[in-house]
N, C-alpha and C positions, 0 to 999 in steps of 0.2 A: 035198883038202878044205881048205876055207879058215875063218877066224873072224872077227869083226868087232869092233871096241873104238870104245865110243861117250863122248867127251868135252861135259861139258855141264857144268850148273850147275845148281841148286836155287832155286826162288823159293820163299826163307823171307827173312824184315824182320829179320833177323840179322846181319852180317859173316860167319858162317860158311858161309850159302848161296849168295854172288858168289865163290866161289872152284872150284878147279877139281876135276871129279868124274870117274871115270870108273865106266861099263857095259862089261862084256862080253857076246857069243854066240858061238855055236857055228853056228847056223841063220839069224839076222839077226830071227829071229822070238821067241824067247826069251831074254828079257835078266838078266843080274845086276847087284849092285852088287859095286865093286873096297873093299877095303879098309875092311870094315863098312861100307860108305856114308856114309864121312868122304871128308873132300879130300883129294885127292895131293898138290894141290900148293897153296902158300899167296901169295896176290901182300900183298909186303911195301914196292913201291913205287908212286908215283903214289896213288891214292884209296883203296888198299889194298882192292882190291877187283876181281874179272871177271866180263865175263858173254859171253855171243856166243862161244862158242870153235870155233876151226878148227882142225885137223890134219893134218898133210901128209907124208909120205913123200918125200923130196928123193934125186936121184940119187947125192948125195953118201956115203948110208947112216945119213943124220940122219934123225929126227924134229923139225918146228916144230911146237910149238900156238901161233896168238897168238887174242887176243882183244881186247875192247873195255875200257879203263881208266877204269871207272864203279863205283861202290859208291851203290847207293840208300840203303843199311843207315849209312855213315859219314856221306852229303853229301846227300841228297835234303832235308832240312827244313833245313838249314846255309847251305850253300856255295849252293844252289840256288834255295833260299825255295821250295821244296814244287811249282817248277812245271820241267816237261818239256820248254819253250821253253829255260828256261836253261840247263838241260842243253845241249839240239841247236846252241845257239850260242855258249856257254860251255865246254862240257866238255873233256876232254883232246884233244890232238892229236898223241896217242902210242898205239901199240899195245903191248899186254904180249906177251912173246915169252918161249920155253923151248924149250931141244935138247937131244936126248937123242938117244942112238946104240942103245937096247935098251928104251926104252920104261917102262921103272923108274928108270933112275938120269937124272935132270935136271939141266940146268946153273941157274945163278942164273936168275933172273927178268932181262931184258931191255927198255925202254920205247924203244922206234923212233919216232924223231919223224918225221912223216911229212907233217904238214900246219901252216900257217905260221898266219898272223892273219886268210888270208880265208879259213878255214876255220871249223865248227863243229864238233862233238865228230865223232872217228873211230868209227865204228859198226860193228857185225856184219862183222868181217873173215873173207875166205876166198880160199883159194887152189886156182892148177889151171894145170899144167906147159902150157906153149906148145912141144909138138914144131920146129914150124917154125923156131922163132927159140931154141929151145935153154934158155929160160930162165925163172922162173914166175913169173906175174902173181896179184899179191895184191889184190884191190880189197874196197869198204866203200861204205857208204853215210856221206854230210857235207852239211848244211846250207853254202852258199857264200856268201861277200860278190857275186857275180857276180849273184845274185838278192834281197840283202839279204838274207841267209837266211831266204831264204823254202822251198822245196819241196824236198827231199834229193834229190838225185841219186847216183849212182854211179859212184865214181872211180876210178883203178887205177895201181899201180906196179911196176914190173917190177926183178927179181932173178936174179943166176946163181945164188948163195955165202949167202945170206940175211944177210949184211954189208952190204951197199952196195944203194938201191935209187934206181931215177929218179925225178924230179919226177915228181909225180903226173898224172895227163889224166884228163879227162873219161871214161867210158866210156858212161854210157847216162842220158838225163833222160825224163823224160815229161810232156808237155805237160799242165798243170792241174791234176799229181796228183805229190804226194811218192812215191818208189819207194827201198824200202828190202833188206838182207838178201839179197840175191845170192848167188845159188848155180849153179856153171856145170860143165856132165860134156859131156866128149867121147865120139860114141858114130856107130860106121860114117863118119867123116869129117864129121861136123856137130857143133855147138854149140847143147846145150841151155840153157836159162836161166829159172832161177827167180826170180822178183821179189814182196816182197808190194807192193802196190800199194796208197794212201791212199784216193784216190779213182777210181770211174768204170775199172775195178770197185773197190769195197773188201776183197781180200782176195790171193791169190794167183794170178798167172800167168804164162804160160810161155812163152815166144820158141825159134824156130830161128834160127840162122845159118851162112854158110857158113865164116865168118872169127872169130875169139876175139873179136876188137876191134871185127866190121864191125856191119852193121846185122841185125836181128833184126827175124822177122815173129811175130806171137802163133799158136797153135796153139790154134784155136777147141774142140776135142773138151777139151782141157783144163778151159775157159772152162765148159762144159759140166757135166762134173763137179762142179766149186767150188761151183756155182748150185745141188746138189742139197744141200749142207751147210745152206743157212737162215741163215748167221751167218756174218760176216766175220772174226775173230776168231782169226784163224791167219795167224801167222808163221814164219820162222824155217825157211825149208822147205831139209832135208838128203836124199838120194838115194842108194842106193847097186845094187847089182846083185845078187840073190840066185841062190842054186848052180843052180835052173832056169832062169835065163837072163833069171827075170823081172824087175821094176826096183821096188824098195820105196821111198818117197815119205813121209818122216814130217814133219808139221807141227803145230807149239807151239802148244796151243791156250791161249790167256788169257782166256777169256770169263767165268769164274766167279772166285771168292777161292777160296785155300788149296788142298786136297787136289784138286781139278778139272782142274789146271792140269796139264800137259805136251803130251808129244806123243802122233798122232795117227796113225795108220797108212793107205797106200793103196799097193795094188799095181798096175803094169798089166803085161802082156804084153810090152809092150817101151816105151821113152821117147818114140821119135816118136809113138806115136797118139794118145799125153796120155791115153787112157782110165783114170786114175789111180781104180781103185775103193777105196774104205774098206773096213777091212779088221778091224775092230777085234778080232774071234772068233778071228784067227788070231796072234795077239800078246801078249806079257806082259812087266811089267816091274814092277820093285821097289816105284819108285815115281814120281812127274813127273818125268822129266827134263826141262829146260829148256836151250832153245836152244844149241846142239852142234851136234856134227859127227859122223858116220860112216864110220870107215876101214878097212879090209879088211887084215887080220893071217892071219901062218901059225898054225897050231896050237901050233908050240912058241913064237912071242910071246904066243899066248894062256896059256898056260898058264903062262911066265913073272910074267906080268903076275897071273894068279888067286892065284899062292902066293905074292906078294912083299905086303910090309905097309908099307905108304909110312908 
């Protein structure tokens, strides 16, 4: 039996709600909050503030979370002048990073520079081990000088040691339409991929491929689904595989203010068919979590994790 520990954030217009949170389960269906539902962890450098967090399991016997180095709460009417353009081609070009070996105890806080001056802010990072080549590619979505920064695309850099990583490449653009929030699971020898997408459609969809890096076809039954939701308004989409074998699908909905806001539950049968059905009857949770990740824990990390008071 296994458990699940869910890293995310809180949209509250506070500093205390861009920092890092965590949820646990036992079922992937029933969720808590870690540590009275304060932050574990505090980012004390770059904009003093996270949001977008990933977590990853490394061969090494580490844990990384990193995330995106944005504070709406410190910089959004400041540094920013209250618009979202300045951000995506202003904002940092550093990811916030943390290892841990047991999942409680965390090293300092870390800023990986990763993108130069033809870049725009580093966005919703995430990571997913490359069997083939031995080693894990982290990618994010960036506004680029290459299009004046104009439409985000999806970049990627690869790491053995999570010290040292390559120049970044391209990995996926789409013609007409900014694509953001990337989220990618290997499953039977293919590559899934989750993208929200700006325009045409506006919301989220889904690619195969046969290669991490190579080209990706959309999987229509997905497209399908999405269309029955009415509102585009969901991002941030995280995946994982529950203990029937089935595949859980949650997306960050923002379409309302305040208490409305998190995420969103869909189950299907398995990840090739896209038939991602909503799920909402079969889920609970504290309260919004906001865009995170979900990663699969033993019982005794779960349990470590429930009793320990960050």
């Amino acid at each position: 039996m296994q458990a699940y520990l869910f890293v995310h954030f809180k949209e509250k217009k506070t500093p205390d709600g861009e920092q890092v949170y965590f949820g646990l389960s036992t079922d992937g269906f029933n969720w808590k909050q870690v540590n009275g539902g304060e932050p574990v962890l505090w980012s004390k450098l770059g904009e003093e503030g996270v949001r977008d967090h990933t977590i990853v399991r490394a061969n090494n016997g580490k844990f990384y979370i990193f995330a995106t180095d944005l504070s709406l709460a410190n910089c959004f009417q400041t540094k920013y002048k209250g618009d979202w353009a300045n951000i995506g081609r202003e904002g940092s070009k550093c990811l916030s990073m943390w290892e841990s070996e047991d999942l409680v105890n965390w090293s300092e806080q870390k800023l990986i520079e990763l993108g130069d001056e033809d870049y725009g802010c580093l966005w919703a990072p995430d990571v997913i081990y490359d069997k083939a080549n031995e080693e894990y590619v982290l990618h994010w979505s960036s506004s680029h000088a290459s299009n004046n920064f104009g439409h985000k695309a999806i970049y990627y850099s690869r790491t053995k040691d999570f010290e040292s990583f390559t120049k970044p490449q391209m990995l996926c653009r789409k013609d007409g339409s900014g694509i953001i929030d990337s989220a990618i699971y290997e499953e039977n020898g293919s590559y899934y991929r989750f993208l929200k997408s700006e325009i045409d459609p506006a919301g989220i969809i889904l690619q195969k491929g046969k290669t991490l890096t190579g080209e990706y076809t959309r999987i229509e039954a997905f497209d399908v689904e999405m269309a029955k939701l009415g509102h585009s308004a969901y991002e941030a989409p995280t995946a994982f595989k529950l203990a029937n074998g089935q595949w859980c699908l949650l997306l960050d909905f923002f379409g309302v203010e305040g208490a409305g806001q998190g995420y969103v539950p869909f189950v299907a049968d398995d990840i090739e068919s896209g038939r991602f059905i909503r799920s909402d009857e079969s889920f609970n949770f504290p309260y919004g979590f906001k865009h995170g990740t979900v990663l699969p824990i033993t019982l005794e990390e779960y349990e470590r994790i429930k009793q320990f008071t960050f």
